[in-house]
N, C-alpha and C positions, 0 to 999 in steps of 0.2 A: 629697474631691472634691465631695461633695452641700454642703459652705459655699461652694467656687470658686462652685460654680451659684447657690446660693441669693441669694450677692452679689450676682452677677449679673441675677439675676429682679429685685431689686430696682433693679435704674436703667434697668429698660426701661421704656417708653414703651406706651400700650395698644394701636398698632398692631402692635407689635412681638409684644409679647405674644401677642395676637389671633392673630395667622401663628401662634407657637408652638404656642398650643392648636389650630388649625383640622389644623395639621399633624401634629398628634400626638394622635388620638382617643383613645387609649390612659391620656393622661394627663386627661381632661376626662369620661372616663365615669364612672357613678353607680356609689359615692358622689363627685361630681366636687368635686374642693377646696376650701374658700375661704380658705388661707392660703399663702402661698408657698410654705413650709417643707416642708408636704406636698405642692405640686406638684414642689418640686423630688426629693422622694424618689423620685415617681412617673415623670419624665422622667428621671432615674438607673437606674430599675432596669433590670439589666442585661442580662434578656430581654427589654422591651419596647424597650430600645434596640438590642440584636439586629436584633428585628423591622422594627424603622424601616432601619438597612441593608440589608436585603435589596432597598425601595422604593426606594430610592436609585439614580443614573444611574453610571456608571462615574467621572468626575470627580471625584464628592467620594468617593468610596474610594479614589482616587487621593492628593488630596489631605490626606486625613486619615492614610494610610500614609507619607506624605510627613513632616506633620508628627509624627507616632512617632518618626519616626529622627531628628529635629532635638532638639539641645537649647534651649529657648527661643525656639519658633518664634514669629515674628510674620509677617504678612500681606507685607513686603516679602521678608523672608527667606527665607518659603518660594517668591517667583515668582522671589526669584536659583535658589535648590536645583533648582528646578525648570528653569531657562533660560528663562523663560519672563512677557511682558507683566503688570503688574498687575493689568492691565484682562481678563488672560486667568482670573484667580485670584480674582478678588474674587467675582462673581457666585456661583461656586460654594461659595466660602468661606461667601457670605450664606444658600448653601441650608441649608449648616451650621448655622449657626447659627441659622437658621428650625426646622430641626426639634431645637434643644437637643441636638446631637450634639458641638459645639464653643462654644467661647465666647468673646471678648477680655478679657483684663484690663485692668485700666487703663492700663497703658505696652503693651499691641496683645499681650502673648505670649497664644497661643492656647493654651487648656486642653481637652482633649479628653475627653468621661465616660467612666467608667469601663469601663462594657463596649466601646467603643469598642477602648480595649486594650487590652481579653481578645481580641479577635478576632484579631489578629495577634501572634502569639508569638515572629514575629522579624520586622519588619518591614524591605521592602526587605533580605531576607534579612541583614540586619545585629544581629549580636546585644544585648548590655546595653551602656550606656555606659560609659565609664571610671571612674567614682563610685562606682557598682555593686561594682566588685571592690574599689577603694579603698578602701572603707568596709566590705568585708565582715569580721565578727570575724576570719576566718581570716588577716588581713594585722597583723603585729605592727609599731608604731612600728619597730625597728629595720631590719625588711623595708621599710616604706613611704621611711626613709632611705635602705637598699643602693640602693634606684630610683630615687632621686632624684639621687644621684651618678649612677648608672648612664647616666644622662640627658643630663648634663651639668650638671645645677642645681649652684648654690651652698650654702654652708652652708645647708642645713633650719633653718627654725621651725619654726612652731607646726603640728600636724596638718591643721587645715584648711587652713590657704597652702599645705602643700606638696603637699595633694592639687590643690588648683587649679593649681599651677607646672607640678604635672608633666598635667594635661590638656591647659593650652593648649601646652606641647611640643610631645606625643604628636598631638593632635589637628592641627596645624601641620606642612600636606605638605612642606614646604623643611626642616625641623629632622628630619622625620620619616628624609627621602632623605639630611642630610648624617650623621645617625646610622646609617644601615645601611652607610656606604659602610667603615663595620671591620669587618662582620660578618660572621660565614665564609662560605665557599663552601656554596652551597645554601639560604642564606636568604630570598633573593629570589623564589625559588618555592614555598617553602612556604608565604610569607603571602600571593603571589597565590592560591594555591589557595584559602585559610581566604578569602580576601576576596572571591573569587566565589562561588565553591560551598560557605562558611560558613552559621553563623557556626562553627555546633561538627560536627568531623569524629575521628573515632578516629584513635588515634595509638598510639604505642608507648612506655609510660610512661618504660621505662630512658634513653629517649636526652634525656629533659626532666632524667637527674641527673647525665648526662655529659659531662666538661666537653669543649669545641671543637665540641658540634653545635649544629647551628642553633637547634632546641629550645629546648636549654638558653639558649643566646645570648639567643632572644625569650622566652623563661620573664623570666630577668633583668632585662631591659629594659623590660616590661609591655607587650608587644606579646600574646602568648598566655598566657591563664589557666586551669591544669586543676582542673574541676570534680569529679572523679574521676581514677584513676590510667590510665584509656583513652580520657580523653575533653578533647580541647581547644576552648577558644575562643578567638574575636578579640574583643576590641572593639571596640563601636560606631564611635567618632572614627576609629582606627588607619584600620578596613575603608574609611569615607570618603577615608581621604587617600591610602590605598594605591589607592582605584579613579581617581584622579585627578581633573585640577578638568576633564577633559572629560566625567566622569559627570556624569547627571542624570536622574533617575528617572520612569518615561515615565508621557505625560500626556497626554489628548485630551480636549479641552474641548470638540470639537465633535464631536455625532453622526455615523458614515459614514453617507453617503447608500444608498437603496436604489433600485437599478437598479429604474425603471419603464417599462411602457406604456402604452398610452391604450385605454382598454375604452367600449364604449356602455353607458350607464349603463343604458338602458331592456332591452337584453338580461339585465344582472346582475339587472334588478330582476325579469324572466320566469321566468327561471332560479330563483331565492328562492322566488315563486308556485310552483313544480312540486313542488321540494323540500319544503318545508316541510309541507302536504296530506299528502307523502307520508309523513312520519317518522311523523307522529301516527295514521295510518291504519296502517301498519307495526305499529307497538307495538301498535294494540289488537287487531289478527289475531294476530300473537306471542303477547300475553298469551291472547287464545281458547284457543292452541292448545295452550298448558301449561295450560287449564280442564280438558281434557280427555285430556293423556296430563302429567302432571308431567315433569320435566326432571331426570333424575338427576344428584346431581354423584358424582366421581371419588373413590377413597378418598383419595386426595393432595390435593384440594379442588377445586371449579371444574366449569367443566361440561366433556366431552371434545369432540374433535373429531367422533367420529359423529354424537354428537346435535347439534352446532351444525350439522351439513351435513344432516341430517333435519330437524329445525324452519326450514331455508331453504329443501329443497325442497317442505314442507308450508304455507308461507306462501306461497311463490312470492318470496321475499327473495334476493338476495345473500347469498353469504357472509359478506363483509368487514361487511355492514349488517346482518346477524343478531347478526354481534360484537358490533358498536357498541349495539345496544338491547338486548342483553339484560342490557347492563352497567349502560346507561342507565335502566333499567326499576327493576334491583335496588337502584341510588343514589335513584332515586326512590322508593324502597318501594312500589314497586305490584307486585313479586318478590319472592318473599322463600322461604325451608326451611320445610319441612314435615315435621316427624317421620312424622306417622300416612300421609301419600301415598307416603312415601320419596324427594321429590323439592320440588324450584321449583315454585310455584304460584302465582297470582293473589293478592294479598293485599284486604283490606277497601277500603283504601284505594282499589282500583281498579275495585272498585263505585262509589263515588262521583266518581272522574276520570271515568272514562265518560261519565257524565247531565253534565259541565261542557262548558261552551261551546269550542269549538276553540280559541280564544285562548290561554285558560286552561292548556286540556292539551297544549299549544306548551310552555309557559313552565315550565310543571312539567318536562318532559322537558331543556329547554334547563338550567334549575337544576342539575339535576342533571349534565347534564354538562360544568359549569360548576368544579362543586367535587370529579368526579370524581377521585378518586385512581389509575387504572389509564390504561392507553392500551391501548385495545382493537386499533388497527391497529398499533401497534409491534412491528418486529421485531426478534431480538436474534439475532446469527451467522443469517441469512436465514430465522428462524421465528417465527410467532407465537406469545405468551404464550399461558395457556389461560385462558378464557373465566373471570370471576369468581374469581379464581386470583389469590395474593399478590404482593405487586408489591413489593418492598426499596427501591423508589426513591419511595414513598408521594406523601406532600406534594408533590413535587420537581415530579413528573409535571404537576399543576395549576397552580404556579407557570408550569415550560414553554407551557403552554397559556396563560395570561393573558396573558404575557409578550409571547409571539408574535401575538397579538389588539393586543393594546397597538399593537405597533409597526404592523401593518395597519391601524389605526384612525388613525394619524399622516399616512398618504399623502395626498397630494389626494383630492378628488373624483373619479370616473369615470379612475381609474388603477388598477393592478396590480402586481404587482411582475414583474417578468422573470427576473429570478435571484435563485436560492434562495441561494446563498453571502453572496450583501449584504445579503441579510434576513435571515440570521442573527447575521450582525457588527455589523445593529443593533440586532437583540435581544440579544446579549452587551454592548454598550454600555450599551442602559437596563437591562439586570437580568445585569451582571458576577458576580453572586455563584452562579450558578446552574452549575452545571457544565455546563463544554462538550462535551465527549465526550455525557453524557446529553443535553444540548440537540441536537446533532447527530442524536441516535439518536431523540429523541420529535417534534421537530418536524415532518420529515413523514409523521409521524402525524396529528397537532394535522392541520393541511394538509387531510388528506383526512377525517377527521373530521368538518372544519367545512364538509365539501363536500358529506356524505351528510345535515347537519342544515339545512342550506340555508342557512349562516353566510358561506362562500364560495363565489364563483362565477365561474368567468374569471379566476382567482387575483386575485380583486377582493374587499373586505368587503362583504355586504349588508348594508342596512340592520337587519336583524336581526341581523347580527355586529359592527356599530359598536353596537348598542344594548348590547349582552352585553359588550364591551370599554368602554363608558361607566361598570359599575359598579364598576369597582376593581378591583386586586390583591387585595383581602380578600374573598374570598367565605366561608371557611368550611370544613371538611373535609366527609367524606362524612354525620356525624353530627350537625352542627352545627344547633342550635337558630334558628337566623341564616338560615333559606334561606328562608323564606318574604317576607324583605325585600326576596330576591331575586326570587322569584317574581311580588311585586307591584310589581312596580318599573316607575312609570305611560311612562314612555317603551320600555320592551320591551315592557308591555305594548298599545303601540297600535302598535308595529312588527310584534310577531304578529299583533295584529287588521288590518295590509293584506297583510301577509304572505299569509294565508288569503280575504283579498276573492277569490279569482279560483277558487276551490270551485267547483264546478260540484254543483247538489242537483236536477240533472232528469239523463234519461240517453234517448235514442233509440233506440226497440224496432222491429225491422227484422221483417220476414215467414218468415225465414230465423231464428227464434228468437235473434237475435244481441240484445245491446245494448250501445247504444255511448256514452260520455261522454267531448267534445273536449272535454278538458281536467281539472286535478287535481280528482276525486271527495271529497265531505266524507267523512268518517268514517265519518258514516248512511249514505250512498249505497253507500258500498261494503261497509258490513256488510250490508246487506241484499240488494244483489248477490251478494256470496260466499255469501249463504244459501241462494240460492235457483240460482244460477249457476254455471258453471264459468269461471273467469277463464283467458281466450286470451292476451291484450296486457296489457302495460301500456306508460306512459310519454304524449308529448303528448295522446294518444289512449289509452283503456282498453276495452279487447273482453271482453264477457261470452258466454257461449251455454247457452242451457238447455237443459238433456237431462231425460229420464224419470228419471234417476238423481237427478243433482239438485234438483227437485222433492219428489221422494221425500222426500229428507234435510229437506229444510225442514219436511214435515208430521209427519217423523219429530221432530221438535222440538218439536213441541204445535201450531204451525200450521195454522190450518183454511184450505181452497181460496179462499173470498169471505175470510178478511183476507188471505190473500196479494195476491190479486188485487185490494183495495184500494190495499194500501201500492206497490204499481207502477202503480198507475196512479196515484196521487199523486205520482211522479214522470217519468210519460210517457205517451203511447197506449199502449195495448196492442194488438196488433193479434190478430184473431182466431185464429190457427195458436198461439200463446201461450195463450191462455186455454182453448183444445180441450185442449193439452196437460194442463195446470192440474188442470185439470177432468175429466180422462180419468186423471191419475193417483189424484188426489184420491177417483175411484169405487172404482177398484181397491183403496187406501191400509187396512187393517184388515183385510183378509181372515181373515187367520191372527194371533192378538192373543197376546202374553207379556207378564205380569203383573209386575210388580218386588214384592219384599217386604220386610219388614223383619228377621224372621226365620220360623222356621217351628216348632211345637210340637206335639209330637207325644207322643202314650199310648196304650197299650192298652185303657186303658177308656171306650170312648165313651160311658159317660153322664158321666164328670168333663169330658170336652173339649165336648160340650153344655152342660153347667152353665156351665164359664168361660166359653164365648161367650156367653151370656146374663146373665154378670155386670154387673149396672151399673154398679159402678165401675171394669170395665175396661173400659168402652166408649170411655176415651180412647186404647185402643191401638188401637183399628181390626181386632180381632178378626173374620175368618170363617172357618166351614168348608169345607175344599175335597172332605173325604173325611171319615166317622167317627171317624176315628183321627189326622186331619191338619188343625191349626187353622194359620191365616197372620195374622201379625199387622202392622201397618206400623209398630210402633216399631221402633227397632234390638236387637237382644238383651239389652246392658246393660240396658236400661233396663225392657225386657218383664219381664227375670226380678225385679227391683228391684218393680215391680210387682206381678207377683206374687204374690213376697213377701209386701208388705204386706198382699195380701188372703187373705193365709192360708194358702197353697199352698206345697208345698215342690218347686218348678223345679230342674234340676239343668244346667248348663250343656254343651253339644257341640260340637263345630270348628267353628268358622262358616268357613262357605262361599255367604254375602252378595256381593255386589255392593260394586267401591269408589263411594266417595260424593264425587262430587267435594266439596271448599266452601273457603270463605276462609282463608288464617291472619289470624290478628287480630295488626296491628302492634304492635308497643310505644310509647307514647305520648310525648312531648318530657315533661320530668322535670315542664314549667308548662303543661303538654296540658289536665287537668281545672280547676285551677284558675286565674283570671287575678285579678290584680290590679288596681282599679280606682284614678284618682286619689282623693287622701284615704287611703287606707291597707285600704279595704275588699275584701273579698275576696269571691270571686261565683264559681259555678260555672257550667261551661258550658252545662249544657242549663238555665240559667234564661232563657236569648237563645235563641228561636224558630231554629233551623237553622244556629245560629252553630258547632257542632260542624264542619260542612261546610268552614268556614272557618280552614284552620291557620294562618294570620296573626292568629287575634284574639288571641292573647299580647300581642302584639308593636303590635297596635292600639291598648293603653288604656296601654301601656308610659309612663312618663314620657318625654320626649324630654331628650337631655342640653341644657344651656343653650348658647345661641351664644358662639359661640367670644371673638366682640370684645366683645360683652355682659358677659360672667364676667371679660375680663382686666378691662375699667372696674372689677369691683365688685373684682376683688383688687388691683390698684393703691390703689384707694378704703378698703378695709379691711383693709391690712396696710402703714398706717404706724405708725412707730415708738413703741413704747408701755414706757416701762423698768419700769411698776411694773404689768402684765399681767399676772406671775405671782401676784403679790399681791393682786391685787383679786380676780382669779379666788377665789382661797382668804379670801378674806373674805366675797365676795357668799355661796360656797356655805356656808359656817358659818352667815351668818347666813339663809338661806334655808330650806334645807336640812334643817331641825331635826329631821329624824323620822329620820334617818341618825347613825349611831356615826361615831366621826371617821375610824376607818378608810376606812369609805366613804363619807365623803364627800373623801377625799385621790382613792380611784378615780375617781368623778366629777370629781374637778377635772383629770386626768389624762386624761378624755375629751374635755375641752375646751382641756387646755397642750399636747397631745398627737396628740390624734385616737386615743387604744387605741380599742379594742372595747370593750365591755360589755354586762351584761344590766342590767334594771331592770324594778324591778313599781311601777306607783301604787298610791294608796289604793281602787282599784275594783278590784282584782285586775290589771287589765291587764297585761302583759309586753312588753317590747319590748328586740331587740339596738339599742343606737347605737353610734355613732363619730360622728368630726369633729365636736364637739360648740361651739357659740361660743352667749354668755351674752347674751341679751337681756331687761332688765329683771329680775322674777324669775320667768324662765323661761329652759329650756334648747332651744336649736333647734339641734337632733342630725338625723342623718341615721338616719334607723331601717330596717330590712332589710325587716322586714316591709310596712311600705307603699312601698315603692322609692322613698322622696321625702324630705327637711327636714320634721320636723315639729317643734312644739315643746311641751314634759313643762314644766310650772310643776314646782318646784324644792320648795314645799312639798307637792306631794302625790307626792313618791318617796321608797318606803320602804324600798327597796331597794336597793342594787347590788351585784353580782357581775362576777368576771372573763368573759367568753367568749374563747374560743380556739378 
């Protein structure tokens, strides 16, 4: 199949080309080809041609099932089979073979790649064709004669004629009808059955060796072939003529429409404003509030439903929107387990989302629920999933979700969709491959999802949900190295950034200790309201009121009375009934003081517990006495007794009964986290770039970019013509270059470049590097090496090495 292609690559044209590569990233990523032979391996394989079907509209899997069941399809052929205009076939056909899924030969018959059909194992439910069983060992020349009389044919020749006489028969509905008209009673219904609800159906072996049954009758005549003694089939052709010439295998070339309405676009875009503020403002109270009580999960996994219903009434969240972020939070790693707490807790990471710009930590959250794997609002027999809890339809879930974006992203302008039934019939059009039942069951989830992120509004797309359906089907799973492409992706990113223009960073302080802020609150403003506040309202309008209580808690924080009273009035008056309170709790605030420790140490003999408080080199534990007998220390235990230790003492350990400590888990870093590669092949760690840690994109910044699409096919058009004696020069340059290599390797190297294998190599500097795709320039080799992610090129005299990699 990879020569049908390969031929092929070679008579195209560099626009043609160009669409192939633009359309099939897959096949143009580093190490990206520069011979045809290895692109066509690459548009072959038969996962990545999987993959490109899934992207695909409902027509060309249409059409390409179509062509399956044909023998020698060609482009007219298949718009008879089908009933259907030329003009109705071609377009789609050309999408075909835009993404190297299909191909023409020279006289039009269409060749289809190979994972193509793998994917349908009986297309148009029709089994193998007549050739298939014809040619299979198990058919003896004197069997393939009984059928050919059995037929009607004339004296047999040679094997192949008579397997061809007896197809176009068999396959020929009129010869098909005047041969069954001797066959017994009940054979007309058995091959209807095989012919609709085939190909292969169990059956009852005995009556295939008895002579007068239908069975037997079609056994004889190669209508049914058993594969085993319980199990029969029809053939391909037969199945066709039996279904008659009014079949014709169904086809829509044109998208259904989705029933819309007309929305004001400047409401949808208020609506986005509200939301949006809110999500990010949500999440970072959410995450507070696992700072300070961790989020147990379930022994069966997940969090339960108590605590999802405590941490909404402790945020003052929804239900449904407690779901959605804490799942959202977890995909964005700013959630994560914690052994030592027993529960969810704040990760590192979300120390540094905090200090980032609103925009920023929009887009982080949106990413993530982007390539989400779960559906927090779906329900299955009228229940929700459990919260962070495994999901069996994985992947599936975020396709649904893209999918359904997709097609919202298609509508007009300042329109909606009205009915949910047509907007799903045209999301099963552009992504057929996705299961309907599950599309049925996730989508309105997806739906209100994008309603709580501020994605949809008025069953309208915001601008921030066309921006998120801008970036592809391909986002990435939950794990994927690939999200921060997402994250910075310059048009979401300035759709966040008006998304959040309508912040409100002042707030109105009323006499009556209320404060009030029309309209959505930034982040700051409302953490520091919730600090000091007790949140009444929310929604267009947000109502705070201060109490003695609340006050309290704020100083109880480390908060002194004058920074309180700064940081509010940096966002409004204060009016004096507020700053009396302040001020009046603020006097009272330490009365009665409790001391935190780190553990506590204790002897009998008070002049040792003197000495060690006096010890100078334990002065870094923060040793005092509280009593003769009772020393407190501010390390934590481990580490005091560790201590100790070293200074000579022999500590013996007791139950600790400390305080828990809240603090961060420390995430697990992307496998290219610490190191990045620079262009030139150089490698650089991160903290040698001032604050560039901050930044999970810079992988992915200094990355080489793959080359454009129509650029690359010009050079492979340009350097892969025909060369007959390639293999030979190749193996002459390197002999004669090469000298410092035994011939052995130098055959490996020259197999890196007839080839594209893998391999290792050391120069005469010690250096090492993996290449492939290896092509000869002068005397030197410009290989693609792994280590600097780029073409680089090894002079030929100074490799003294090679070896296989695998």
């Amino acid at each position: 199949m990879e020569d049908h292609l390969l031929g092929w690559l070679r008579t195209l044209d560099e626009d043609r080309l160009g669409r192939i590569l633009a359309n099939r990233p897959d096949a143009i990523a580093a190490p990206w080809p520069r011979r045809l032979d290895t692109l066509a391996q690459r548009l072959g394989n038969g996962f990545a041609v999987m993959e490109t079907l899934r992207a695909l509209p409902l027509p060309c899997l249409q059409l390409a099932e179509a062509a399956l069941a044909m023998t020698r399809p060609t482009a007219d052929t298949l718009a008879g089979f089908l009933n259907r205009r030329a003009e109705d076939v071609t377009p789609w056909l050309e999408h075909l073979y835009d993404h190297a899924l299909a191909w023409p030969d020279d006289d039009g018959t269409i060749h289809l790649a190979e994972g193509v059909t793998r994917w349908w194992s009986a297309p148009l439910s029709l089994g193998e064709p007549l050739e298939h069983y014809l040619n299979s060992w198990s058919i003896s020349n004197d069997a393939l004669h009984a059928l050919a009389r059995a037929v009607g044919l004339p004296a047999p020749g040679n094997k192949r004629r008579t397997i061809a006489r007896v197809i176009e028969t068999l396959s020929d509905a009129e010869r098909l009808k005047a041969l069954m008209r001797n066959a017994p009673g009940g054979t007309v219904p058995l091959l209807d059955r095989f012919a609709w609800d085939g190909p292969t159906l169990d059956v009852d072996g005995g009556r295939f060796v008895t002579q007068g049954t239908p069975e037997k009758w079609c056994a004889d005549h190669g209508l049914l072939f058993r594969p085993s003694w319980h199990l029969a089939e029809i053939p391909r052709e037969v199945a066709i003529s039996l279904r008659g010439p009014g079949y014709h295998p169904s086809y829509r070339p044109v998208a259904p429409e989705v029933a819309t309405i007309p929305v004001d676009p400047e409401e949808v875009d208020h609506l986005m404003t509200l939301a949006a503020p809110h999500v990010v403002e949500r999440c970072a109270a959410l995450l507070d509030n696992t700072s300070k009580t961790p989020l147990p999960l379930l022994k069966t996994g997940g969090v339960g439903v108590r605590e999802v219903r405590r941490v909404a009434k402790e945020t003052g969240c929804d239900e449904d929107e407690t779901r959605l972020l804490l799942e959202v939070c977890a995909v964005a790693r700013l959630l994560a387990w914690d052994e030592p707490s027993g529960g969810m807790i704040p990760t590192e990471r979300f120390d540094r989302w905090r200090l980032d710009e609103g925009s920023a930590r929009l887009r982080v959250l949106l990413a993530a629920w982007w390539r989400m794997e779960r559906s927090s609002l779906r329900k299955i027999d009228g229940k929700y999933g459990t919260v962070l809890g495994d999901d069996p339809s994985g992947g599936t879930v975020a396709q649904v979700r893209r999918a359904v974006l997709a097609v919202l992203a298609h509508l007009p302008a300042s329109t909606a969709y009205a009915d949910r039934d047509s907007l799903m019939s045209s999301v099963h059009w552009h992504a057929p491959l996705i299961d309907v039942p599950l599309l049925r069951e996730c989508a309105p989830a997806v739906l209100d999802e994008a309603r709580l992120l501020g994605l949809l509004a008025n069953n309208a797309l915001t601008d921030l949900g066309r921006a998120l359906a801008g970036l592809g089907g391909k986002a990435g799973d939950e794990n994927d190295d690939s999200v921060p492409m997402v994250e910075y992706d310059p048009i979401l990113a300035e759709a966040a950034t008006r998304a959040l223009a309508s912040v409100r960073r002042s707030a109105l302080f009323g006499p009556d200790l209320t404060a009030v802020v029309t309209g959505p609150p930034s982040t700051e403003l409302a953490a520091l309201l919730d600090r000091t506040a007790e949140r009444e309202s929310r929604g267009a309008a947000s109502v705070w009121r201060f109490t003695t209580e609340s006050v309290r808690r704020a100083l109880d924080q480390g908060h002194e009375a004058a920074e309180l009273l700064d940081e509010l009035a940096a966002v409004g008056t204060i009016p004096q009934p507020l700053e009396y309170l302040v001020r009046d709790t603020a006097r009272r605030h330490g009365e009665v003081t409790v001391t935190s420790v780190g553990c506590v140490v204790q002897a009998t003999d008070t002049a040792l517990l003197a000495e060690i408080a006096a010890h100078r080199r334990l002065g870094k534990l923060g040793l005092r006495l509280l009593a003769p007998t009772v020393l407190v220390s501010a390390a934590p235990a481990e580490r005091t007794l560790s201590t100790l230790r070293e200074a000579g003492y022999s500590p013996v350990p007791v139950s600790d009964t400390g305080e828990i400590t809240i603090h961060r888990v420390k995430t697990e870093e992307p496998v290219n986290g610490k190191l990045i590669l620079l262009p030139g092949g150089q490698v650089a760690e991160l903290s040698e770039f001032p604050g560039i840690e901050e930044l999970e994109a810079a992988p992915y910044m200094f990355a080489e970019p793959a080359p454009d699409p129509y650029e690359h096919a010009r050079r492979l058009i340009a350097d892969n013509r025909p060369d007959d004696d390639k293999s030979g020069r190749t193996w002459a340059i390197i002999g004669r270059m090469a000298t410092r290599l035994p011939t052995a390797q130098q055959s490996l190297l020259g197999f890196v470049v007839d080839r594209g294998v893998r391999a290792g190599i050391t120069l005469t500097d010690g250096l090492t590097a993996t290449i492939s795709h290896g092509e000869l320039k002068g005397g030197a080799l410009d290989a693609w090496c792994e280590e600097a992610g780029d073409y680089l090129e090894f002079p030929l005299a100074e490799i003294v090495e090679v070896r296989g990699a695998y």
